[in-house]
VOLUMLUM-61033 format. One record per residue (C-alpha): y, x, z. Coordinates in nm, 4 decimals, m for minus. Layout:
VOLUMLUM-61033
<site v="Y" u="X" w="Z"/>
...
This chain:
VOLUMLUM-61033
<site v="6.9731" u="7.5263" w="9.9885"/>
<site v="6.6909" u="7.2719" w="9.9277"/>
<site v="6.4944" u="7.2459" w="9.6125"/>
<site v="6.5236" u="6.9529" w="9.3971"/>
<site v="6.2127" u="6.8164" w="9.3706"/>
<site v="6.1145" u="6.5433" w="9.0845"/>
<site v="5.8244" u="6.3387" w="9.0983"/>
<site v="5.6920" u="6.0519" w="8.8921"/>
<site v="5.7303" u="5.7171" w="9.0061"/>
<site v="5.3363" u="5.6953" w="9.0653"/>
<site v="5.0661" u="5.6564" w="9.3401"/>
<site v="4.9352" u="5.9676" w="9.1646"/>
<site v="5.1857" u="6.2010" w="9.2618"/>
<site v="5.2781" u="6.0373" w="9.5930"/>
<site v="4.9417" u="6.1086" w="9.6821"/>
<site v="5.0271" u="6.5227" w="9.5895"/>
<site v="5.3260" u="6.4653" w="9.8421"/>
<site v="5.1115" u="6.3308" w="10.1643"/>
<site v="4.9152" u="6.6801" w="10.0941"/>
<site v="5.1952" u="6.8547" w="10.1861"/>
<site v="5.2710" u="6.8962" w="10.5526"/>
<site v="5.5886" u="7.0846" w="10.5290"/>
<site v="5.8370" u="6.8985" w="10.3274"/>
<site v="6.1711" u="7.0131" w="10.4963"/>
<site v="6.2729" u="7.2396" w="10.2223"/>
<site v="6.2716" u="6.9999" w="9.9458"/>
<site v="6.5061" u="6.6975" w="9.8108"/>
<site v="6.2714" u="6.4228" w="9.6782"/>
<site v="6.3740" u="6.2057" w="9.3810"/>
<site v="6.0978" u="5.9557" w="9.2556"/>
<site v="6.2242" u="5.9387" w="8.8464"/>
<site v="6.0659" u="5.7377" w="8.5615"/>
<site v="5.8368" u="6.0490" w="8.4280"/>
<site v="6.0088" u="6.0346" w="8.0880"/>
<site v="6.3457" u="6.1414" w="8.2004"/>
<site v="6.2484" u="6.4112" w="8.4775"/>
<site v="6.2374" u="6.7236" w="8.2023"/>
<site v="6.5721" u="6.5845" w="8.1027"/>
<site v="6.7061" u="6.6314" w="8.4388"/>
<site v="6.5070" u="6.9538" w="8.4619"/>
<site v="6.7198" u="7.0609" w="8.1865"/>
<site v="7.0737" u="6.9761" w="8.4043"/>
<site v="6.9940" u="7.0646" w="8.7409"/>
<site v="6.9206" u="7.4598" w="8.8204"/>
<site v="6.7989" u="7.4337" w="9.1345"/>
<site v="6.4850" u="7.2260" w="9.0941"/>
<site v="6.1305" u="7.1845" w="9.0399"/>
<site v="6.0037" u="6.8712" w="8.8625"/>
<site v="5.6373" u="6.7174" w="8.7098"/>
<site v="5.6788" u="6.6193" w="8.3576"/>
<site v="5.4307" u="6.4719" w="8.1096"/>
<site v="5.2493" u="6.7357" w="7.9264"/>
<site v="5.3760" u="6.6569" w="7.5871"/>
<site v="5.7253" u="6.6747" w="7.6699"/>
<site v="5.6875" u="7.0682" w="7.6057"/>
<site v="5.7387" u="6.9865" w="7.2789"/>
<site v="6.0819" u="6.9000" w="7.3012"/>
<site v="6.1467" u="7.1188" w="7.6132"/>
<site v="6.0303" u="7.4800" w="7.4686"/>
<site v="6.2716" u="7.6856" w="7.7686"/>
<site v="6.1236" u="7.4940" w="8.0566"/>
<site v="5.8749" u="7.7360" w="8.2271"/>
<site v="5.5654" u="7.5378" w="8.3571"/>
<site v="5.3186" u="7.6701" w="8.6377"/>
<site v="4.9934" u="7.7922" w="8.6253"/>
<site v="4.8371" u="7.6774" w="8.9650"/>
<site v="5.0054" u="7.3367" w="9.0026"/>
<site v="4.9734" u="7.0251" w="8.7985"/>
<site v="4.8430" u="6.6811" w="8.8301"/>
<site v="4.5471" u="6.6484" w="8.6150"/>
<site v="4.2519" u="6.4186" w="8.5486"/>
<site v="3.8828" u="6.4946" w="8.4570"/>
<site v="3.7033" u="6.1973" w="8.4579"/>
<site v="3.7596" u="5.7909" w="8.4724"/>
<site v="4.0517" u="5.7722" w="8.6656"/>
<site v="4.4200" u="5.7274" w="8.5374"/>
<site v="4.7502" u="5.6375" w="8.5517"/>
<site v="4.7330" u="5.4697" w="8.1986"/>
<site v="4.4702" u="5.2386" w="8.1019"/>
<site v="4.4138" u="4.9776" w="7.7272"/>
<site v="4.3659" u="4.6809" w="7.7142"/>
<site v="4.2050" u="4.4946" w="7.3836"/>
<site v="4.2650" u="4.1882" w="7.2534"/>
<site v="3.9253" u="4.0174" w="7.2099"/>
<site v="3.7529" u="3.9081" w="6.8729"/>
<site v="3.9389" u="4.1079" w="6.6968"/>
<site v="3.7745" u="4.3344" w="6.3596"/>
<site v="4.0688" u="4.6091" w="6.3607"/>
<site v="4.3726" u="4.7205" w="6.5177"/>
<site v="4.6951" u="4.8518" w="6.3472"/>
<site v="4.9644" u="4.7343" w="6.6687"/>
<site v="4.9528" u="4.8876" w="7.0439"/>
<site v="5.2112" u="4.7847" w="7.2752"/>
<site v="5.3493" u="5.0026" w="7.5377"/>
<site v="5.4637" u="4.9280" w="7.8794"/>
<site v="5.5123" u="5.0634" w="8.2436"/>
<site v="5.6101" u="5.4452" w="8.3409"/>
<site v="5.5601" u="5.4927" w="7.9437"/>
<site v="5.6270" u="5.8670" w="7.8375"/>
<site v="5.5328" u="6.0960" w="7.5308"/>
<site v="5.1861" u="6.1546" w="7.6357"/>
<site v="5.1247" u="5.7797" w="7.5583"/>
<site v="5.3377" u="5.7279" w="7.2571"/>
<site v="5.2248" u="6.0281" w="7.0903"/>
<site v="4.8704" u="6.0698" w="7.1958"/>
<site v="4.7111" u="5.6994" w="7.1776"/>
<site v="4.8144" u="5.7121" w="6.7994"/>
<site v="4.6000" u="6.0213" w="6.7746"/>
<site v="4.3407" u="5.8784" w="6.9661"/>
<site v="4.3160" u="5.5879" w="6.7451"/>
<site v="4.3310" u="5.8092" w="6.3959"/>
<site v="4.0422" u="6.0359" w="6.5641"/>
<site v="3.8362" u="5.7578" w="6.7514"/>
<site v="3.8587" u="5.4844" w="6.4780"/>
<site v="4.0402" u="5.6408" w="6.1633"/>
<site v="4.3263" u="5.3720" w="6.1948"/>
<site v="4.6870" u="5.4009" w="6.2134"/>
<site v="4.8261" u="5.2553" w="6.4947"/>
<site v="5.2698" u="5.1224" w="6.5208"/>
<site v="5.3169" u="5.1877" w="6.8766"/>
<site v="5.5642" u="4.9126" w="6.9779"/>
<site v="5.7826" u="4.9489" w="7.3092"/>
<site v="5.7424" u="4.6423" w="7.5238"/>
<site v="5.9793" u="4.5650" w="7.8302"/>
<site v="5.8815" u="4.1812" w="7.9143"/>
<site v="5.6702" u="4.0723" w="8.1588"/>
<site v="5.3136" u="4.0276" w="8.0453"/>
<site v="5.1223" u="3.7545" w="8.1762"/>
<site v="4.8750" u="3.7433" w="7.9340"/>
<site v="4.6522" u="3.9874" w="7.6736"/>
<site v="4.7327" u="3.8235" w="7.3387"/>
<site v="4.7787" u="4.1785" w="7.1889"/>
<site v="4.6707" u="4.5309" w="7.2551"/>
<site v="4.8087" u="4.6966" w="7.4896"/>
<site v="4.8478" u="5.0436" w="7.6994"/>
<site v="5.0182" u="4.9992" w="8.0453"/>
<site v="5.1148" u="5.3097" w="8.2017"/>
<site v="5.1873" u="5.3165" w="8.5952"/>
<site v="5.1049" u="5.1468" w="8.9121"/>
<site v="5.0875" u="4.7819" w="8.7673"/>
<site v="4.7210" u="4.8871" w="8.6467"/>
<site v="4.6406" u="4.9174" w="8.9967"/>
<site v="4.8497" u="4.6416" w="9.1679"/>
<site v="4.7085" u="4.4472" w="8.9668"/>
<site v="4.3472" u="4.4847" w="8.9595"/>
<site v="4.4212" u="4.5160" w="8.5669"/>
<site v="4.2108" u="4.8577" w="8.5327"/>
<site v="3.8954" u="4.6576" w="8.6074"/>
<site v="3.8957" u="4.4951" w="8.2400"/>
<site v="4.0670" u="4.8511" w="8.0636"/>
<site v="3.9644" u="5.1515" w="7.8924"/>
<site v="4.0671" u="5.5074" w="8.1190"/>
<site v="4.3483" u="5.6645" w="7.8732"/>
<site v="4.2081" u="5.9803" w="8.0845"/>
<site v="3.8937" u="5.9446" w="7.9921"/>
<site v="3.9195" u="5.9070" w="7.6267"/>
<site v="4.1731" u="6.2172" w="7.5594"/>
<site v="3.9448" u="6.3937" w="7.7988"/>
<site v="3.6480" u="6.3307" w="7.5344"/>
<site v="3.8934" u="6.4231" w="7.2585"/>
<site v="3.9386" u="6.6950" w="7.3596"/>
<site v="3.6818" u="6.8186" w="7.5784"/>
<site v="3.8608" u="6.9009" w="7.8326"/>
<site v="4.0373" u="6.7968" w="8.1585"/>
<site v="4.3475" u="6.5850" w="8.1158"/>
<site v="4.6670" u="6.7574" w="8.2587"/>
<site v="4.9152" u="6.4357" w="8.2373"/>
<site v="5.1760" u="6.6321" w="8.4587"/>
<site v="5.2643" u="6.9375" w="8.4620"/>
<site v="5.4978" u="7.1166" w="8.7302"/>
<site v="5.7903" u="7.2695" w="8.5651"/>
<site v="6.1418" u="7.4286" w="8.6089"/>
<site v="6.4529" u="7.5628" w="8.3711"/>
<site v="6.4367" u="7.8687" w="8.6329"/>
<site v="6.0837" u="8.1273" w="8.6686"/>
<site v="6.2358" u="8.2469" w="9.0038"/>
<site v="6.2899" u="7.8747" w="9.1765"/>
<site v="5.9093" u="7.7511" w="9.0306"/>
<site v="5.7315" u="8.0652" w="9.1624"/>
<site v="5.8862" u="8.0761" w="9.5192"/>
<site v="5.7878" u="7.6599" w="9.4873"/>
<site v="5.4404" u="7.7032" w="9.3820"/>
<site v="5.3838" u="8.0168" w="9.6456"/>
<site v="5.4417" u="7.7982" w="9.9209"/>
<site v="5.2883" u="7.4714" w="9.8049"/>
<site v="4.9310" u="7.6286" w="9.6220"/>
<site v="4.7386" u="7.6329" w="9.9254"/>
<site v="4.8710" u="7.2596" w="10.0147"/>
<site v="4.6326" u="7.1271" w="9.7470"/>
<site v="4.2732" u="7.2876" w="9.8164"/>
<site v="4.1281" u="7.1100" w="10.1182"/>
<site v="4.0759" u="6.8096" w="9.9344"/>
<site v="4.1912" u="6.4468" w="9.9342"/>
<site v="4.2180" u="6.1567" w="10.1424"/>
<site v="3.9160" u="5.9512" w="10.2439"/>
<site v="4.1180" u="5.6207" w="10.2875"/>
<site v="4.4321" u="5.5389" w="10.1109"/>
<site v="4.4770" u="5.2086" w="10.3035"/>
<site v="4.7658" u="5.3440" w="10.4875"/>
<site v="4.9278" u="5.5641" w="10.2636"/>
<site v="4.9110" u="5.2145" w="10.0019"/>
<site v="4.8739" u="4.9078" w="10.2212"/>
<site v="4.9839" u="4.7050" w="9.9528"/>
<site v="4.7361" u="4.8039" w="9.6919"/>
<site v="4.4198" u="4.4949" w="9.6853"/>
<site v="4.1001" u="4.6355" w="9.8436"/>
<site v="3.9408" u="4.6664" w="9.5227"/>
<site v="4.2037" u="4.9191" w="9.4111"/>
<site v="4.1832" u="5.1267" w="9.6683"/>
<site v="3.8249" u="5.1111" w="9.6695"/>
<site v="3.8148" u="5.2702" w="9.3222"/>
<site v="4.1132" u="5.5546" w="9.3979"/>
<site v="3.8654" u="5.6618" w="9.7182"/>
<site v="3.5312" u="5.6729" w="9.4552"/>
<site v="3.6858" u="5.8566" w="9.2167"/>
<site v="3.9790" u="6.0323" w="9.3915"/>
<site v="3.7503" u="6.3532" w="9.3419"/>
<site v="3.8492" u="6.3635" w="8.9491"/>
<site v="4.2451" u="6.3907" w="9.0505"/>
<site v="4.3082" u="6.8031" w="9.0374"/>
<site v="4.6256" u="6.9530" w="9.1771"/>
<site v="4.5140" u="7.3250" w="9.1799"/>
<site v="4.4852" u="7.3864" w="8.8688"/>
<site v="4.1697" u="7.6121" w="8.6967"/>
<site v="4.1143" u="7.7722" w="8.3829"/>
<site v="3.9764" u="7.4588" w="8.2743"/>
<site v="4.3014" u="7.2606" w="8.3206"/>
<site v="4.4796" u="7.5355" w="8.1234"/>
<site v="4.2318" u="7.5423" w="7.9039"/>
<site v="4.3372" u="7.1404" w="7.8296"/>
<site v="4.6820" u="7.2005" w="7.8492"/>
<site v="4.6513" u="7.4248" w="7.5535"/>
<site v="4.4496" u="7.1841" w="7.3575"/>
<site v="4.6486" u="6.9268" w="7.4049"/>
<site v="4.9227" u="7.0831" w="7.2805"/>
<site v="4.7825" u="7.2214" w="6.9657"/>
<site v="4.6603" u="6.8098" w="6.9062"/>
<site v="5.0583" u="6.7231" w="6.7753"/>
<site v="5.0380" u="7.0403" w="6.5430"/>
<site v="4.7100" u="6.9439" w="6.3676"/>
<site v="4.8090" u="6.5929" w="6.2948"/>
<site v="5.1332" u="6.7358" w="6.1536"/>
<site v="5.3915" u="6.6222" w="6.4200"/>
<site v="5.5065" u="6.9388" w="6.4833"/>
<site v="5.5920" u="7.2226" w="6.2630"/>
<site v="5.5105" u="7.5296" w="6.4879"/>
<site v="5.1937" u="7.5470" w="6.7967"/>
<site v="5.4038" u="7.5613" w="7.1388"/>
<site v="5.3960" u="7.8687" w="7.3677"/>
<site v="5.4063" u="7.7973" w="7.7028"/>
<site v="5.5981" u="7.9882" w="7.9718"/>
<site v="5.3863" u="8.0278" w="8.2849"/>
<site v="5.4545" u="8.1489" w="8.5499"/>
């Protein structure tokens, strides 16, 4: 029986997938991040990535140790944009592949960066201009050219928090289906990346794909004590700031 296998809707973890060669003994579904733990949850016999912060409402999930999509420097799959001439800030609006790592964390970046409270304000229409603040999560950044006038989301919880940024972690409802996943996929992620993502993204402008290929190096899939080190932090961010009751323990395996 194949394994289920989740996977955000983004270049980020379609580039994960063309590392692995052998893909015959898993289903793919491409799933708006914020609903993969959900399915997670219904489906035994699957693997999935989920946002980080989305261990706070899914304690039984176990997550792995060795696999997880993570960012240490400038590059990301959310980026903010600022209105200009502007003296403060108390809106952001949120769009794209939005999940709980953005609605949660750019409030706390804003309260530790800028001592402001921020409303973070869902956004579904089709923006054509940048009359307000706003965080896009996803591929549009990139489609776009849009990253080229925002800040990294990566890169500012990274200096939060000193530490790398794990946005996705690999998870599962079952420790025996995530460790016989991760035993045959670790290795997959340790000769490095792509020079070129032309092919793999032919419909990406040049200039986008010019900055994946510079900076590609900061994307992590085998995960170190350093990315576990983040995941940790990250986690213990919500229960400082009083959003949670109780620090999370995560189930590796």
């Amino acid at each position: 029986m194949k394994t289920k296998f989740y996977l955000p809707n983004n270049i980020f973890s379609r580039i994960l997938l063309s590392e692995i060669e052998d893909k015959s003994n898993v289903d793919l579904d491409f799933l708006p991040s914020s609903i993969i733990a959900k399915e997670l949850s219904n489906y035994k016999n699957s693997v999935g990535f989920i946002p980080s912060m989305d261990l706070i409402t899914h304690k039984d999930l176990f997550v792995s140790a060795e696999i997880g999509i993570s960012f240490n420097a400038l590059l990301s799959s959310s980026y903010i944009y600022f209105k200009e001439e502007q003296e403060s800030i108390d809106e952001l609006f949120l769009k794209g592949d939005v999940t709980s790592n953005e609605i949660i964390l750019s409030r706390i970046l804003f309260k530790e960066f800028y001592d402001v409270e921020i409303k973070t304000i869902l956004l579904n229409r089709e923006v054509t201009d940048f009359n307000n603040n706003i965080l896009i999560s996803g591929d549009e950044n990139f489609e776009k050219e849009l990253f080229l006038n925002g800040l990294s989301f990566s890169e500012e919880i990274i200096e939060l928090i000193n530490a790398p940024y794990v946005n996705f972690v690999l998870a599962s409802n079952s420790d025996e289906i995530l460790k016989d996943f991760t035993s045959k996929y670790k290795n997959s992620f340790r000769n490095g990346h792509l020079d070129n993502y032309n092919n793999p993204f032919p419909n990406f402008p040049q200039t986008s794909l010019d900055f994946i290929s510079v900076n590609i190096q900061h994307l992590v899939f085998d995960l170190e004590e350093q990315d576990l080190e983040g995941i940790k932090l990250l986690l213990q961010i919500p229960y400082y700031h009083g959003i949670i009751k109780d620090m999370i323990d995560i189930k590796y395996t």
